[in-house]
MIDO-855761 format. One record per atom (N, C-alpha, C): atom name; residue in three letters; y, x, z. Coordinates in pm, whole numbers, padded with zeros to 5 digits. Example, Ala and Ser with C-alpha at 12.3 -4.5 7.8 and 13.67 -1.06 7.14 Angstrom:
2
 gudren drentor  north   east     up
      N     Ala -00569  01319  00780
     CA     Ala -00450  01230  00780
      C     Ala -00330  01320  00780
      N     Ser -00225  01285  00708
     CA     Ser -00106  01367  00714
      C     Ser  00003  01290  00787
# end
This chain:
232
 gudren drentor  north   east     up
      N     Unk -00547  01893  00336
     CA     Unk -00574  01780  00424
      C     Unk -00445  01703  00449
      N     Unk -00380  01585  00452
     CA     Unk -00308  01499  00496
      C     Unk -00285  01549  00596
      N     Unk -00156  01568  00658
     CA     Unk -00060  01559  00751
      C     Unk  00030  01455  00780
      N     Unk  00064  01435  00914
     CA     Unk  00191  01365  00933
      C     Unk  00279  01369  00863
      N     Unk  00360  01325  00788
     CA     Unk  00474  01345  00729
      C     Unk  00594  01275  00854
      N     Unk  00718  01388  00793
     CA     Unk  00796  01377  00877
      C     Unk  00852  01219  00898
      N     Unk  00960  01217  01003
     CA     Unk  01022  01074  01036
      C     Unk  01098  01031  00914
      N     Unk  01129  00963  00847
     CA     Unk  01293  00958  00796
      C     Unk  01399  00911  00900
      N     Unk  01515  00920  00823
     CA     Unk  01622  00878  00915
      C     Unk  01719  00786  00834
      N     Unk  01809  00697  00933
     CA     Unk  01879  00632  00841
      C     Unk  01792  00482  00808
      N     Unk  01924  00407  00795
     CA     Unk  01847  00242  00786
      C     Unk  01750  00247  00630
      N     Unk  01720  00125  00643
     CA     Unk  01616  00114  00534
      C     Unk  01500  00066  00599
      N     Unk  01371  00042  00507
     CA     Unk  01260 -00061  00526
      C     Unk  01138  00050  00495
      N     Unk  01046  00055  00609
     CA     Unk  00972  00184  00561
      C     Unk  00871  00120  00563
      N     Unk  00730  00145  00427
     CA     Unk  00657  00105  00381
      C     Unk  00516  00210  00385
      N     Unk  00417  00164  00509
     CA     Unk  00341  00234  00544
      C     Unk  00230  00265  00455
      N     Unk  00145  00357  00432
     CA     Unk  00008  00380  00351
      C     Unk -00107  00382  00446
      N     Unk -00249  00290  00441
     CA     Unk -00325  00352  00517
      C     Unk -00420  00295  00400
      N     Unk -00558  00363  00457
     CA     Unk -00646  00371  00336
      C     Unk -00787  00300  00384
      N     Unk -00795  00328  00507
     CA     Unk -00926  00256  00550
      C     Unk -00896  00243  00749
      N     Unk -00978  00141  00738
     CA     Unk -00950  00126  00898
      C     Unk -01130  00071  00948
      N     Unk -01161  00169  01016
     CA     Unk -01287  00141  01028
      C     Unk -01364  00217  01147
      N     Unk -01446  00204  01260
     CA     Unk -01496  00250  01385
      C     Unk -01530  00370  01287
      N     Unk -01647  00373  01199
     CA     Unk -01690  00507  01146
      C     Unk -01598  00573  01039
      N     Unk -01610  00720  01112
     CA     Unk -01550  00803  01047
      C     Unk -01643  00897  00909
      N     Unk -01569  00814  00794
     CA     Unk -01653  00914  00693
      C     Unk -01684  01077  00755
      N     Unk -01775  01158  00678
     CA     Unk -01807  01262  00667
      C     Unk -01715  01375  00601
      N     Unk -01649  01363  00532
     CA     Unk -01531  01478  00514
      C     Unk -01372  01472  00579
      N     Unk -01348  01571  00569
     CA     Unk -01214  01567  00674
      C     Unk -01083  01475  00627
      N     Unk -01078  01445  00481
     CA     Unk -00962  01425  00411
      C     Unk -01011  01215  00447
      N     Unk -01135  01175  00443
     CA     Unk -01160  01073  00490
      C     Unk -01121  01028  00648
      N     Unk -01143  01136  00722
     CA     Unk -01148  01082  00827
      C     Unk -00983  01134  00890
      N     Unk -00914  01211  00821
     CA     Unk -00785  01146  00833
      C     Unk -00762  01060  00814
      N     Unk -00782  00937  00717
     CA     Unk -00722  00860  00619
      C     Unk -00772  00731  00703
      N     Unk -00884  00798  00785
     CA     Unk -00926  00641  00835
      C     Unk -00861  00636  00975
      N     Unk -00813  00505  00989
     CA     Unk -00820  00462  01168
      C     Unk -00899  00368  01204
      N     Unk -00901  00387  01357
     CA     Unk -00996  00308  01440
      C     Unk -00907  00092  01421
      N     Unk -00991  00025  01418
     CA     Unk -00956 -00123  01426
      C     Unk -00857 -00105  01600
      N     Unk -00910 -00029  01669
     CA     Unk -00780 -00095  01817
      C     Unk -00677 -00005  01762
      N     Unk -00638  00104  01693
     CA     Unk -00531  00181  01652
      C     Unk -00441  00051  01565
      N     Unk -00537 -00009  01501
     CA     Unk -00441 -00108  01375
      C     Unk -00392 -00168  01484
      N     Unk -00484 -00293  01541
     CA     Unk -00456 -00366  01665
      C     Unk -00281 -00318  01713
      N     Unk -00279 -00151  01757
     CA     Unk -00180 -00172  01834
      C     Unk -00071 -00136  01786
      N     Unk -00140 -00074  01697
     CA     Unk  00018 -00118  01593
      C     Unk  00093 -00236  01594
      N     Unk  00039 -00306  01565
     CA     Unk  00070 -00455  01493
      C     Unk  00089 -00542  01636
      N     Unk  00052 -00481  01733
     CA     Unk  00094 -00542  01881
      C     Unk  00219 -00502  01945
      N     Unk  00282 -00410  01895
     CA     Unk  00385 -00306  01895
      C     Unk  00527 -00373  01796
      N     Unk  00465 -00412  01679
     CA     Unk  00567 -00513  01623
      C     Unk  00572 -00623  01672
      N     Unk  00471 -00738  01743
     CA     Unk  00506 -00841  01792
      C     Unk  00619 -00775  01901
      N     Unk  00596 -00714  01990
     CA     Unk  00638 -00684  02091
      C     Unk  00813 -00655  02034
      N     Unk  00819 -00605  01964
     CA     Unk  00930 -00560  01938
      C     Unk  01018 -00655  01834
      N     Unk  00941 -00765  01797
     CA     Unk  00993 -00903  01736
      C     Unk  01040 -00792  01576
      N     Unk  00917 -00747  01516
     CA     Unk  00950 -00718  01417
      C     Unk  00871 -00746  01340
      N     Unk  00912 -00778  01210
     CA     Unk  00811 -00923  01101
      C     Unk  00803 -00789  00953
      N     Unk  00653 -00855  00941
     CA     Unk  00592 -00742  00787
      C     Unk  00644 -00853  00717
      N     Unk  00635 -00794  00514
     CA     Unk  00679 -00878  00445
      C     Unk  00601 -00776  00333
      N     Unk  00571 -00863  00235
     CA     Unk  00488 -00773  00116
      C     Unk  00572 -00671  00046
      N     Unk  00493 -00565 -00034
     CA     Unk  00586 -00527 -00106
      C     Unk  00661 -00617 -00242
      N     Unk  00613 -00675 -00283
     CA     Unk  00693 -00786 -00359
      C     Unk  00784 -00826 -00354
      N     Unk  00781 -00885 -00216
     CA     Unk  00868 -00940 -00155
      C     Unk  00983 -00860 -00085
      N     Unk  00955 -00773 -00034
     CA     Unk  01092 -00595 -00055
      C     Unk  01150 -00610 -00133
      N     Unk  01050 -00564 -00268
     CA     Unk  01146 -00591 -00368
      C     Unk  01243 -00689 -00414
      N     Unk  01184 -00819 -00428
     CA     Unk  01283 -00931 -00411
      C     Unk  01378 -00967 -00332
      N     Unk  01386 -00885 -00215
     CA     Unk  01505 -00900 -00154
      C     Unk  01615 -00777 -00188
      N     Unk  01531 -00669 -00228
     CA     Unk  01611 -00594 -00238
      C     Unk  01694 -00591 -00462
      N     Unk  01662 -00677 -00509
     CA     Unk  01716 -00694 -00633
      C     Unk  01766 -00796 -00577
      N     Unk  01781 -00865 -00498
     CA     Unk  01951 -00950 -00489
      C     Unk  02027 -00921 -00357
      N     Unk  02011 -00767 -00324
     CA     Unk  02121 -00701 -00276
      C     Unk  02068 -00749 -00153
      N     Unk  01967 -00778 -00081
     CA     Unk  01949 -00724  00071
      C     Unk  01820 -00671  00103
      N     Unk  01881 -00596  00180
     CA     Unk  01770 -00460  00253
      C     Unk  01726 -00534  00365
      N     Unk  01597 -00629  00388
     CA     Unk  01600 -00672  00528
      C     Unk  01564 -00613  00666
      N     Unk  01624 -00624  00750
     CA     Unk  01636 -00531  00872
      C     Unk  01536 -00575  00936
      N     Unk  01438 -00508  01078
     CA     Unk  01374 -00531  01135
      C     Unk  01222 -00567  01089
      N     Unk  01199 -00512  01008
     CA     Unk  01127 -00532  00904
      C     Unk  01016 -00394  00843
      N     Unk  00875 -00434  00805
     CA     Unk  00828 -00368  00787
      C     Unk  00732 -00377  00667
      N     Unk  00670 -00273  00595
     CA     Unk  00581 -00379  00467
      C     Unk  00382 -00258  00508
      N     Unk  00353 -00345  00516
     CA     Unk  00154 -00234  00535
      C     Unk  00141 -00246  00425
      N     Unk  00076 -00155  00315
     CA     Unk  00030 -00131  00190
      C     Unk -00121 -00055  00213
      N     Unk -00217 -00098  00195
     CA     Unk -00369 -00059  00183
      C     Unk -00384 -00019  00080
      N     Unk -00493  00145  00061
     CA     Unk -00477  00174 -00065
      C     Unk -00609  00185 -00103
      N     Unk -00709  00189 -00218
     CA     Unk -00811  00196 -00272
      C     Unk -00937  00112 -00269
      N     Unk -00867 -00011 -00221
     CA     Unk -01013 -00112 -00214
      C     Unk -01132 -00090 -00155
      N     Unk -01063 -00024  00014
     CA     Unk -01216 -00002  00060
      C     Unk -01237 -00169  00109
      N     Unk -01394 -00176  00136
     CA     Unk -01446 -00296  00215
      C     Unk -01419 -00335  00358
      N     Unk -01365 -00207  00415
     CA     Unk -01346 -00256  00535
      C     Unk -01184 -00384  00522
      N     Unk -01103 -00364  00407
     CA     Unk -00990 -00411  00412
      C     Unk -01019 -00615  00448
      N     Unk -01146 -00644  00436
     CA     Unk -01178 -00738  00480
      C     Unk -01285 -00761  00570
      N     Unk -01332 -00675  00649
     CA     Unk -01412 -00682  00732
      C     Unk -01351 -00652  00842
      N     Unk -01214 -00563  00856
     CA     Unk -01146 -00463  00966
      C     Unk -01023 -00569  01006
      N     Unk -00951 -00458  00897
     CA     Unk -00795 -00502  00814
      C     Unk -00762 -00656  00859
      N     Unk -00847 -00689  00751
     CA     Unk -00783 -00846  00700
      C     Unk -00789 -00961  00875
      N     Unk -00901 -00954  00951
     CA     Unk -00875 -01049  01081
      C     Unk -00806 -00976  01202
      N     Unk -00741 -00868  01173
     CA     Unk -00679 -00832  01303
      C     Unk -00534 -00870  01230
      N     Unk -00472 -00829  01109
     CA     Unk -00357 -00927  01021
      C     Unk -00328 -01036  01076
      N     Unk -00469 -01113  01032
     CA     Unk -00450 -01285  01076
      C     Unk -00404 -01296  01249
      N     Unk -00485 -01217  01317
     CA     Unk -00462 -01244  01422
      C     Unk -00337 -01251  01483
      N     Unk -00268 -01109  01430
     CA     Unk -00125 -01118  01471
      C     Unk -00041 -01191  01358
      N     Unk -00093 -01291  01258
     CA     Unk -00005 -01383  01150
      C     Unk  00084 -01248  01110
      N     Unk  00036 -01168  01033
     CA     Unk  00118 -01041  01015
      C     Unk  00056 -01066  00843
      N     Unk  00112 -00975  00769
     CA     Unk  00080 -00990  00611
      C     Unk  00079 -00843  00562
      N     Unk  00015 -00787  00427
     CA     Unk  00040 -00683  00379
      C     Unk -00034 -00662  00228
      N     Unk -00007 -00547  00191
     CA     Unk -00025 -00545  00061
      C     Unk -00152 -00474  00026
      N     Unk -00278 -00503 -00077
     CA     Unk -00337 -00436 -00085
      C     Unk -00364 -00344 -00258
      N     Unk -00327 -00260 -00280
     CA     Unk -00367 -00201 -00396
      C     Unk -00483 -00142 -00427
      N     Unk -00581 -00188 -00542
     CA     Unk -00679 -00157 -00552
      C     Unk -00723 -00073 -00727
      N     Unk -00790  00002 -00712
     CA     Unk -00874  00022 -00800
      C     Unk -00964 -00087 -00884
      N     Unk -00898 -00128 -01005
     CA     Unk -01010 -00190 -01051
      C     Unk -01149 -00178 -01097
      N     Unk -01138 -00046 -01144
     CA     Unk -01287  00000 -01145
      C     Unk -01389  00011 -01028
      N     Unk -01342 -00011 -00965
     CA     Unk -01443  00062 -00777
      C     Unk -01495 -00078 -00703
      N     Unk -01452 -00174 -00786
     CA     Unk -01453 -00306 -00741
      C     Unk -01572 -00369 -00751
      N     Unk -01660 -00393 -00678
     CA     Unk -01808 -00412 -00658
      C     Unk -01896 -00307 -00608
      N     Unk -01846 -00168 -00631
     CA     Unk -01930 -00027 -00582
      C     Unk -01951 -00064 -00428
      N     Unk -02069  00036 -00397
     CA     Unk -02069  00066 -00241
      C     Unk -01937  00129 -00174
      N     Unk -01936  00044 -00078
     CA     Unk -01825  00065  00008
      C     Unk -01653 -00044  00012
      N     Unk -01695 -00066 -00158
     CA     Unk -01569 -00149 -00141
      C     Unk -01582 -00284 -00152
      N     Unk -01424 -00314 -00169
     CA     Unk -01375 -00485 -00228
      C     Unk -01479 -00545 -00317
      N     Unk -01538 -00681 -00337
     CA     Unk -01582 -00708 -00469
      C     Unk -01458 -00798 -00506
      N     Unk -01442 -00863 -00608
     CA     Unk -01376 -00973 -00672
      C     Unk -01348 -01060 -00575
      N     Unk -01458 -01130 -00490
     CA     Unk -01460 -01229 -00415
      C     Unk -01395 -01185 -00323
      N     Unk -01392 -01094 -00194
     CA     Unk -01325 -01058 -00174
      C     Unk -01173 -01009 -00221
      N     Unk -01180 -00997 -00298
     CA     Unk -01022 -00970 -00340
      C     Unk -00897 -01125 -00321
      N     Unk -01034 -01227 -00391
     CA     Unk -00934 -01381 -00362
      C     Unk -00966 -01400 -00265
      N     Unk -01024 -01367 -00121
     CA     Unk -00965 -01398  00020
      C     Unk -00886 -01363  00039
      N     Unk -00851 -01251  00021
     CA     Unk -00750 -01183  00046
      C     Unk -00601 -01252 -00016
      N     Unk -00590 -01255 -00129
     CA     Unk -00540 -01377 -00191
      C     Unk -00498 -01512 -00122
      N     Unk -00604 -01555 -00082
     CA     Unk -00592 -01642 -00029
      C     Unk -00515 -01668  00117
      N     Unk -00583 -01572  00176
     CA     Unk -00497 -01543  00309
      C     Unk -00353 -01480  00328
      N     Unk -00261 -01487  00185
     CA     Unk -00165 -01468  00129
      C     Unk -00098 -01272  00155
      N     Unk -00238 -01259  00133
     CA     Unk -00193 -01070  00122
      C     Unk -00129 -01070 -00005
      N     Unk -00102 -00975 -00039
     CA     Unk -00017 -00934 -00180
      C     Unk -00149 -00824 -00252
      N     Unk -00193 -00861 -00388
     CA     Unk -00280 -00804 -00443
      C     Unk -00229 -00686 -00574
      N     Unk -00233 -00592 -00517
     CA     Unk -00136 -00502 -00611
      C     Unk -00200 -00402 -00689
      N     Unk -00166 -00336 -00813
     CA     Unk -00223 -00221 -00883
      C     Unk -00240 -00072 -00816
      N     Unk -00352 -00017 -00819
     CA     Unk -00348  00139 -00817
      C     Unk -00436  00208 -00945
      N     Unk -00423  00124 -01045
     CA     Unk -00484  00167 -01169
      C     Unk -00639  00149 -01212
      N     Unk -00689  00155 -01326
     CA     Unk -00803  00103 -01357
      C     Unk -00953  00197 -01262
      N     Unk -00906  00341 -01282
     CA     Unk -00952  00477 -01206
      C     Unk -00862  00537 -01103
      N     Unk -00923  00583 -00983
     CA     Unk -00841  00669 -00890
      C     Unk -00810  00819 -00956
      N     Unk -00720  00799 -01040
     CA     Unk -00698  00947 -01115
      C     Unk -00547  01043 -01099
      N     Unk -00499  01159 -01106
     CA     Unk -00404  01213 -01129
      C     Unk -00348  01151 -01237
      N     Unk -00235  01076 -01258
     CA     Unk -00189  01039 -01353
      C     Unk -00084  01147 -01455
      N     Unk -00055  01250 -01368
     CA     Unk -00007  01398 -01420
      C     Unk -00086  01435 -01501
      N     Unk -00230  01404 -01494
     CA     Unk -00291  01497 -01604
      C     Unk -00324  01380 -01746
      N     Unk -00242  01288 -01745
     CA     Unk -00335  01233 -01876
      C     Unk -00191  01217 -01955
      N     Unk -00175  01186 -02099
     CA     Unk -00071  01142 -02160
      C     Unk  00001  00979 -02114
      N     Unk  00134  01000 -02196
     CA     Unk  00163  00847 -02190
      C     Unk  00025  00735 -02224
      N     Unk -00034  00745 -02365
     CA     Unk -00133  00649 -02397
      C     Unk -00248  00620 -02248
      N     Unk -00273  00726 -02178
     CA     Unk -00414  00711 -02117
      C     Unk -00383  00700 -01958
      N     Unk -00212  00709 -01962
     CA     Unk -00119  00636 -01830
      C     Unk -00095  00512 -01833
      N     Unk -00068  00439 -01967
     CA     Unk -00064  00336 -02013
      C     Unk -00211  00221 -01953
      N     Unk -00328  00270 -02051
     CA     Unk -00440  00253 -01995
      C     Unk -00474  00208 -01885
      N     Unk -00445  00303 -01792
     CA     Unk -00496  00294 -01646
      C     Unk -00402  00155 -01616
      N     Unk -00286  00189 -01661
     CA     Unk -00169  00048 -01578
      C     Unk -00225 -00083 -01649
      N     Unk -00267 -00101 -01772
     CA     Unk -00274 -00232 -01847
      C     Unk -00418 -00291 -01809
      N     Unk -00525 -00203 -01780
     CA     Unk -00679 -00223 -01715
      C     Unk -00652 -00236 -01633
      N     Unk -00601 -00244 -01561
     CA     Unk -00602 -00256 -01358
      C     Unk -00525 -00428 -01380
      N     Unk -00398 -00401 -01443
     CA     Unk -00317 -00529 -01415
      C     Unk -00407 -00627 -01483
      N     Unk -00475 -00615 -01604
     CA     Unk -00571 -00748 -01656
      C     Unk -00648 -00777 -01598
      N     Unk -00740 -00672 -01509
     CA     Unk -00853 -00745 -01444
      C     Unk -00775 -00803 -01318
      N     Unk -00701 -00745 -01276
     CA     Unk -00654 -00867 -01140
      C     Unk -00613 -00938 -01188
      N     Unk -00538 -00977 -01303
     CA     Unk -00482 -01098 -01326
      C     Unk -00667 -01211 -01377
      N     Unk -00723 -01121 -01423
     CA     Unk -00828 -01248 -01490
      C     Unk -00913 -01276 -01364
      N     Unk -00948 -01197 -01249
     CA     Unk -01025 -01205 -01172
      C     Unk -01001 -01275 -01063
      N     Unk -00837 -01219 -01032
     CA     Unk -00803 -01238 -00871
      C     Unk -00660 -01378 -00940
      N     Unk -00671 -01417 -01076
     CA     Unk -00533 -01551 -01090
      C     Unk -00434 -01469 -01075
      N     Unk -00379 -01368 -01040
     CA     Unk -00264 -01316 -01008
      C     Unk -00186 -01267 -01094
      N     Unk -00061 -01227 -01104
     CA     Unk  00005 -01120 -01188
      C     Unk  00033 -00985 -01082
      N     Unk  00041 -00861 -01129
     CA     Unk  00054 -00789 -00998
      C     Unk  00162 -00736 -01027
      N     Unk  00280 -00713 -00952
     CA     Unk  00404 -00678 -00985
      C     Unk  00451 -00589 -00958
      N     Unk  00386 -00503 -00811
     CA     Unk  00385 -00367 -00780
      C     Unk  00272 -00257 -00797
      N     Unk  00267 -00137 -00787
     CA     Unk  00217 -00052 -00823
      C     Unk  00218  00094 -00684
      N     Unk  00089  00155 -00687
     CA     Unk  00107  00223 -00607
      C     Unk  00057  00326 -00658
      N     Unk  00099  00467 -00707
     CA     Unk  00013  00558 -00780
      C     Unk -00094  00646 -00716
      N     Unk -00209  00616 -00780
     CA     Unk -00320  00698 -00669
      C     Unk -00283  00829 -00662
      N     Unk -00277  00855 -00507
     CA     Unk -00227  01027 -00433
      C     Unk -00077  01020 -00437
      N     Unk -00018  00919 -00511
     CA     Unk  00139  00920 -00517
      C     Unk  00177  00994 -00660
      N     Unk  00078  01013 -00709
     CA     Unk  00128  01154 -00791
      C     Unk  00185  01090 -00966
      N     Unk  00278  01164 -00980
     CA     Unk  00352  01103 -01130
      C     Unk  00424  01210 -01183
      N     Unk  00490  01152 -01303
     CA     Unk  00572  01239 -01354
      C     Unk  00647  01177 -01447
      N     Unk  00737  01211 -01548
     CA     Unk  00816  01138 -01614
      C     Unk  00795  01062 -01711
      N     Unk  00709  01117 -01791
     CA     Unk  00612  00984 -01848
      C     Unk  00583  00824 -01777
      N     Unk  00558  00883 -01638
     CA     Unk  00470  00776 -01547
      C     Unk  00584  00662 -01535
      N     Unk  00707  00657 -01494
     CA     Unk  00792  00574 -01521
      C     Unk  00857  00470 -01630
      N     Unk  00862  00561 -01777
     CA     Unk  00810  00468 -01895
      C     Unk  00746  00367 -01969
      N     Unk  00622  00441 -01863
     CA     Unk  00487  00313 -01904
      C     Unk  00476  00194 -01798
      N     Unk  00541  00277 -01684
     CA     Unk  00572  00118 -01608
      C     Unk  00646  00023 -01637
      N     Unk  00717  00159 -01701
     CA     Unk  00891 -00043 -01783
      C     Unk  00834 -00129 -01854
      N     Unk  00712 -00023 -01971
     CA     Unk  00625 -00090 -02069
      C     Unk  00540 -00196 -02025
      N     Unk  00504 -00174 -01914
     CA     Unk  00373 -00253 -01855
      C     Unk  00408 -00371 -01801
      N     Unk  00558 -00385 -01777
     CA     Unk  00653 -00485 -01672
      C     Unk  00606 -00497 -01561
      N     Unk  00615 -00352 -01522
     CA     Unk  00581 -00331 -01335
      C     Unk  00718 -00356 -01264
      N     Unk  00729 -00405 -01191
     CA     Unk  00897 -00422 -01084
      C     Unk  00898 -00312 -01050
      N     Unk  00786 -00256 -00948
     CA     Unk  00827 -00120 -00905
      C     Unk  00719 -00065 -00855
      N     Unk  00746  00107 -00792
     CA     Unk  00626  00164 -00814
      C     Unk  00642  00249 -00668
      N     Unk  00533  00269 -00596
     CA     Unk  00559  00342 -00493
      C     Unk  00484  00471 -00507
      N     Unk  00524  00578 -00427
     CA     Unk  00508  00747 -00440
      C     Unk  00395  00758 -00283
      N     Unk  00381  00885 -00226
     CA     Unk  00416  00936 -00123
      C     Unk  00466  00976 -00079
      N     Unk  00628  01018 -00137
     CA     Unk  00716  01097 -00081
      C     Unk  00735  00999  00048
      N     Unk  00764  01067  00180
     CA     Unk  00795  01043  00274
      C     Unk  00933  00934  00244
      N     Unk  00976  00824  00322
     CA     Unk  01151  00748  00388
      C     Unk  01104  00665  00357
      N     Unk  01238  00553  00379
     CA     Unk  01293  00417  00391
      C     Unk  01297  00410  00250
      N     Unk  01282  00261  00225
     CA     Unk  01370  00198  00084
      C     Unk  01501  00145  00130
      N     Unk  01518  00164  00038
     CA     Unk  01719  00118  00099
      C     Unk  01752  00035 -00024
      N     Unk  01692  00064 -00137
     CA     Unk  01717  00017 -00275
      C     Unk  01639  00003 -00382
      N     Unk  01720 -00010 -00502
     CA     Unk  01615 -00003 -00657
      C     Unk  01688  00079 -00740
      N     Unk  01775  00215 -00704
     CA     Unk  01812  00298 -00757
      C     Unk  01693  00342 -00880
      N     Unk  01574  00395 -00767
     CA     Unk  01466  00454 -00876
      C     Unk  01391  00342 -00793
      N     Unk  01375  00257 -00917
     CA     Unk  01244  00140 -00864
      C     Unk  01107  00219 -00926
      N     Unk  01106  00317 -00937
     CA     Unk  00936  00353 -00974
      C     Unk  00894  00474 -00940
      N     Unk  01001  00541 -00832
     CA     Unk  01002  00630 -00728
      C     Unk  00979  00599 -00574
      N     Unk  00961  00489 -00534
     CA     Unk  00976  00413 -00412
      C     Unk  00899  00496 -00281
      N     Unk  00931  00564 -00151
     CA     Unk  00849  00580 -00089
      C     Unk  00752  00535 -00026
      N     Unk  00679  00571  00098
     CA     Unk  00603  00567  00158
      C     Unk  00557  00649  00234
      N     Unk  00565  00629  00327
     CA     Unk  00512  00706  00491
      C     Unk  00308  00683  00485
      N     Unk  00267  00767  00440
     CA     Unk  00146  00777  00523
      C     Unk  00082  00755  00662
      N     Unk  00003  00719  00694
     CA     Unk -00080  00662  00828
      C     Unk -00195  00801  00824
      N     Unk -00170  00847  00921
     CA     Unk -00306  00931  00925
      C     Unk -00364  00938  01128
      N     Unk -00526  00949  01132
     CA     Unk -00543  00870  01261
      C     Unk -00493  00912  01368
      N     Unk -00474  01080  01337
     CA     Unk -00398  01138  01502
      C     Unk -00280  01117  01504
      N     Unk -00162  01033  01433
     CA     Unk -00051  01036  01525
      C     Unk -00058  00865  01461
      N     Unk -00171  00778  01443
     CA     Unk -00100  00656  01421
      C     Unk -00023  00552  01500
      N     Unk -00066  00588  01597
     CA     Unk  00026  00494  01703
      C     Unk  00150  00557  01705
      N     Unk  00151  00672  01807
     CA     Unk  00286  00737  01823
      C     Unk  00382  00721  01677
      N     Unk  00312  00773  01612
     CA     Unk  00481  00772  01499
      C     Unk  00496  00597  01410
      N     Unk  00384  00546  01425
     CA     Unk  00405  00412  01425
      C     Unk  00491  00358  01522
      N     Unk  00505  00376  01637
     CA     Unk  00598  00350  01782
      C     Unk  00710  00367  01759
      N     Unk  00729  00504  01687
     CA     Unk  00849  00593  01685
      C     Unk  00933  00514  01601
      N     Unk  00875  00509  01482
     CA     Unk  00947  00427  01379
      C     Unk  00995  00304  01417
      N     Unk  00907  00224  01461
     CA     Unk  00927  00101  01491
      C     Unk  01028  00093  01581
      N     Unk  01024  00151  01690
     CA     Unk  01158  00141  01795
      C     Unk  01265  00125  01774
      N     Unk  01292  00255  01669
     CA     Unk  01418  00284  01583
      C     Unk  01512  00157  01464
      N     Unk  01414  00063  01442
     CA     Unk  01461 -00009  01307
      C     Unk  01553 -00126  01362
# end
């Protein structure tokens, strides 16, 4: 089951994961970690006004951080798997606080029950979220070869580019999970960069296809959302 992962420490730009934000709590446990309540997002994101601290995509991380600045006070939301609530929940409590974030999706899952369709995806778009890869399938990318790692990265990035107009420039690996292969096929694919779950801050592009990420899970989302935030 998902746990809190610890704080990091030390400057840098920490780049949150949450997966669904929605009043109902799926039926298995690993869901209903993963989900939070809409006033939990709310106060998050009321917590950064308050504290005069501004989101910025992951893209846009990156672009500051390939010409040598780490921006301070600063935070990036990354949504992962194309649920539906990301525009029914997500997307008008964002607007509300003029806040921005990134969403990575599954291209395959795209029209199923429960999630994103296409159309949705260019609101999102539109409302200038950042539309990013998590591969064609939600799969272990540990278990397949370079060719069928490849795959997943070149199917995901074509259909957002033909569907959603976009190019997608970041990458988020479903579960975080990779291996040394997995970095290769991103150079191949011309991904900028790639984010994990290992817990911290970005500070850099040492390993641009190692990048962390702090998980959101619903029992400590405020508090260690607070925590963090105070600190930056």
């Amino acid at each position: 089951m998902p746990r809190a992962q610890p704080l990091p420490a030390g400057p840098g730009v920490p780049v949150f994961t949450y997966h669904r934000v929605d009043r109902d709590l799926p039926a298995d446990q690993i869901g209903q970690a993963l989900t939070i309540t809409p006033q939990q997002f709310a106060e998050q994101l009321a917590t950064l006004e308050a504290l005069r601290i501004h989101t910025i995509s992951a893209a846009e991380l990156v672009t500051d951080l390939r010409r040598g600045t780490v921006p301070s006070r600063t935070v990036v939301l990354t949504f992962d798997d194309g649920y539906k609530d990301a525009i029914t929940q997500a997307l008008p409590i964002l607007q509300r606080f003029h806040e921005t974030a990134t969403f990575y999706i599954n291209s395959s899952s795209i029209g199923t029950p429960r999630h994103l369709t296409w159309a949705d995806v260019r609101t999102l778009r539109d409302a200038g979220m950042e539309i990013g890869s998590h591969g064609a399938e939600h799969v272990d990318l540990r278990e397949l070869a370079a060719q069928g790692q490849a795959s997943q990265a070149s199917r995901c990035v074509a259909a957002i580019e033909r569907w959603a107009g976009v190019e997608p420039v970041t990458y988020a690996y479903p579960s975080g999970r990779y291996n040394a292969t997995t970095f290769a096929v991103m150079r191949r694919e011309r991904v900028q960069a790639a984010f994990t779950m290992e817990p911290g801050f970005v500070r850099d592009l040492t390993e641009p296809y190692r990048l962390p990420r702090i998980r959101v899970v619903r029992w400590t989302a405020v508090e260690q959302f607070r925590a963090i935030a105070a600190n930056l």
